[in-house]
N, C-alpha and C positions, 0 to 999 in steps of 0.2 A: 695231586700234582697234574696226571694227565684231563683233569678237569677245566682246568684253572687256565690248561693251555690252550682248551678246547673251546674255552670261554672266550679266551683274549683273541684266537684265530676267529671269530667268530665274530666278533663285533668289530675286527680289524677290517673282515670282508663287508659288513655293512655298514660302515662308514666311509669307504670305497666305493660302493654302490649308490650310497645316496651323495656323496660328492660328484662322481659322476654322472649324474643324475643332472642334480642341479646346476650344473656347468652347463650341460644340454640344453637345459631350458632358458638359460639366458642367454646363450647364445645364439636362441632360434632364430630373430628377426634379421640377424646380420646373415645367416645361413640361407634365409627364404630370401633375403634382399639379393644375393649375389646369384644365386639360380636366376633368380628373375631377371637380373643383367644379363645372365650370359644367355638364355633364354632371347631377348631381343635380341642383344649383337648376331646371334646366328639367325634370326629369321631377318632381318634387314642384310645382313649378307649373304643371304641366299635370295634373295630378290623381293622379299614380301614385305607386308606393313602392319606395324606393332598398331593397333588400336583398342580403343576399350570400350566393351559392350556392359553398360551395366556396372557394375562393381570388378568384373575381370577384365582382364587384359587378354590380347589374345592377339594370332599371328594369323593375316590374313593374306594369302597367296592366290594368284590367278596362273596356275599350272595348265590349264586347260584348253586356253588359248582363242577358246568362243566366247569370252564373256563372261562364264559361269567363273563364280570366286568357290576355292575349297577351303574349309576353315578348318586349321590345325590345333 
């Protein structure tokens, strides 16, 4: 009997683990889309400009005030 119970807690917790699992992973691209939003909104309102170098994106600010751009 304590077998049987051992079994079923057992497979209860891996089938919990892989459901959560696979939740994660489809809901990555909405999770990485919405960083990426709020990601821009705080670098355009902190003064700087969302551009894309390449295949990234990236927040480019002039902190400096001679010209030189720092990239974050």
């Amino acid at each position: 009997m304590t077998t049987n119970l051992a079994r079923s807690a057992f497979v209860i917790v891996v089938l919990a683990a892989v459901g959560a699992s696979a939740f994660r992973v489809s809901t990555a691209p909405e999770r990485v889309k919405e960083r990426r939003n709020t990601a821009r909104a705080v670098c355009i309102g902190s003064g700087g400009q969302w551009i894309q170098v390449g295949n990234d994106e990236i927040c480019q600010k002039d902190e400096l005030g001679s010209g030189q751009v720092k990239k974050t």
